[in-house]
C-alpha positions as CSV (number, residue, x, y, z in Angstrom):
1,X,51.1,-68.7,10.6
2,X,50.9,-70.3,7.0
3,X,51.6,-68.9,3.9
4,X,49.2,-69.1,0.9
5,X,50.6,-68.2,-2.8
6,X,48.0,-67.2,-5.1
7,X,47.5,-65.6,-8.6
8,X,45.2,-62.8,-9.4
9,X,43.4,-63.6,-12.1
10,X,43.2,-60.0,-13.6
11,X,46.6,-59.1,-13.3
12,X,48.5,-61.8,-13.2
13,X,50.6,-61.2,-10.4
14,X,51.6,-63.6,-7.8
15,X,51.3,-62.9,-4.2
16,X,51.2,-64.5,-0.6
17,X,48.7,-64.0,2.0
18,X,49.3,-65.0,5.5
19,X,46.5,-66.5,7.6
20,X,45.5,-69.1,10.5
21,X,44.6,-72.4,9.3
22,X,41.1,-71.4,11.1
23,X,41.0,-68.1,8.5
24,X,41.6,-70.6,5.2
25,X,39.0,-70.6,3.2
26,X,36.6,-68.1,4.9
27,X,38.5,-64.8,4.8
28,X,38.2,-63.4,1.7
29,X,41.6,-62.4,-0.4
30,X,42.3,-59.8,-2.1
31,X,44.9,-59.2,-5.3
32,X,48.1,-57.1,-3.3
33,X,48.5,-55.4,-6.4
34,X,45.1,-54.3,-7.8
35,X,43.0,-55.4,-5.1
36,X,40.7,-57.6,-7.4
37,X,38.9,-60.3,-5.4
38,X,39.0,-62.8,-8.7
39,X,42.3,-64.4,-7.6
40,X,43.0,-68.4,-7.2
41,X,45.1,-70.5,-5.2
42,X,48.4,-71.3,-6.5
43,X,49.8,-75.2,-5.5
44,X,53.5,-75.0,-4.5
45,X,55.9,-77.6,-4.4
46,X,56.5,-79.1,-0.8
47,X,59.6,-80.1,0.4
48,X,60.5,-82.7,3.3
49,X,63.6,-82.2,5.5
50,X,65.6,-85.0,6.0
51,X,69.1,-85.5,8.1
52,X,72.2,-85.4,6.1
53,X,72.1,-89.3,7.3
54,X,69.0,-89.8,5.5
55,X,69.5,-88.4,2.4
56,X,72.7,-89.8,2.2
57,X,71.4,-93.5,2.7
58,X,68.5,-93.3,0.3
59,X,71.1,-92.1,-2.3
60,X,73.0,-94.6,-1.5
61,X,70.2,-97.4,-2.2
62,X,69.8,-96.2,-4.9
63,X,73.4,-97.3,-6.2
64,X,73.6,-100.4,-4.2
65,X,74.5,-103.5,-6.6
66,X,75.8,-101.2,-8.9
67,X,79.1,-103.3,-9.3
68,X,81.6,-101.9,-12.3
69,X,80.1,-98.2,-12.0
70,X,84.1,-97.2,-12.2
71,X,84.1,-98.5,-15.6
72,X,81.5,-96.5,-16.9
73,X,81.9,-92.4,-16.6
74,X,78.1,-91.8,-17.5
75,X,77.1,-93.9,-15.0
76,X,79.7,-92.5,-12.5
77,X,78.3,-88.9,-13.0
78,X,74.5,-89.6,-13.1
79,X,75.4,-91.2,-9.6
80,X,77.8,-88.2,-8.5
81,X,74.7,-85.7,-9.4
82,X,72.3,-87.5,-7.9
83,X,74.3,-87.5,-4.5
84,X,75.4,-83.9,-5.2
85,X,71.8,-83.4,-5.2
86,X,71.2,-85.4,-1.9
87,X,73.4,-83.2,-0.4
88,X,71.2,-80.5,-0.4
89,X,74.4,-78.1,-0.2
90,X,76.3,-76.2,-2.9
91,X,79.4,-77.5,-4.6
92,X,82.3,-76.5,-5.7
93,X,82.7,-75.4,-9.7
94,X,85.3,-78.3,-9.4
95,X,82.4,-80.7,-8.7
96,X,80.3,-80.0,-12.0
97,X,83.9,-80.4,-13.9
98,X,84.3,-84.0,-12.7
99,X,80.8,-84.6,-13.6
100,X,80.8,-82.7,-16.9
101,X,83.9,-84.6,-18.6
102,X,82.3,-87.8,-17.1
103,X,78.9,-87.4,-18.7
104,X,81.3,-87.2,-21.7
105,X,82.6,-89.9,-21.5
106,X,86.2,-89.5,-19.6
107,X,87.5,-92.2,-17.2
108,X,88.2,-91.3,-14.0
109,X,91.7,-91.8,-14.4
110,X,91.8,-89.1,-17.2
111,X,89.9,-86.2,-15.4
112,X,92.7,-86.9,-12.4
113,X,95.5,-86.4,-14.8
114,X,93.6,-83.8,-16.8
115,X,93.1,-81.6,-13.1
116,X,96.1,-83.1,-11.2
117,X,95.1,-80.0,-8.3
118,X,91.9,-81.5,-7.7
119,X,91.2,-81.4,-4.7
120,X,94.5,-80.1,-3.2
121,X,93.0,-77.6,-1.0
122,X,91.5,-80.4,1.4
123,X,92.6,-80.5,5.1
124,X,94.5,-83.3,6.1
125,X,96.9,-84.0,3.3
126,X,100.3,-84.9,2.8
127,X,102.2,-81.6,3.8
């Protein structure tokens, strides 16, 4: 059964009201908190779910031709955030470092000797 947000427009509270698609604009709705009938719809974001492969590709695309990125940190981390983002999962703190001293300006080179331990707790290294 759907979920409708709306805002009463006396008290200002947000609520939900469940209902059939069939009930949608023909029951009436009343305010949760002070039961006030002058209440309006609020529109919510919507949000698509995509595969991991999906995501990942259109981020990619987005960065295709992007030849030389390496050389350029802000462009490095505006790419790293927007595939962060793709992800859809939460990083590690390390993750907005990297980005963080790329956005200001730091090569690559000098965030790796800056946090030689990055990344030292990933499976499959040298042991």
């Amino acid at each position: 059964m759907p979920t409708y947000d709306f805002v009463c427009n006396k008290c200002q509270q947000r609520f939900d009201v469940f209902m059939t698609f069939s009930e949608y604009g023909k029951k009436a709705v009343h305010c949760a908190y002070c039961q006030s009938a002058d209440v309006r719809r609020r529109m919510t974001k919507v949000r698509i779910a995509k595969s991991e492969e999906s995501r990942l590709e259109s981020a990619a695309d987005d960065f295709s031709g992007m030849e030389g990125i390496e050389d350029d940190p802000k462009a490095l981390a505006k790419m790293m955030k927007k595939m962060g983002k793709e992800m859809g999962e939460e990083l590690p703190n390390e993750f907005n470092e990297v980005v963080d001293r790329l956005e200001a300006g730091q090569s690559p080179e000098e965030i790796e000797s800056a946090l030689p331990d990055l990344g030292a707790d990933d499976a499959g290294g040298d042991e």
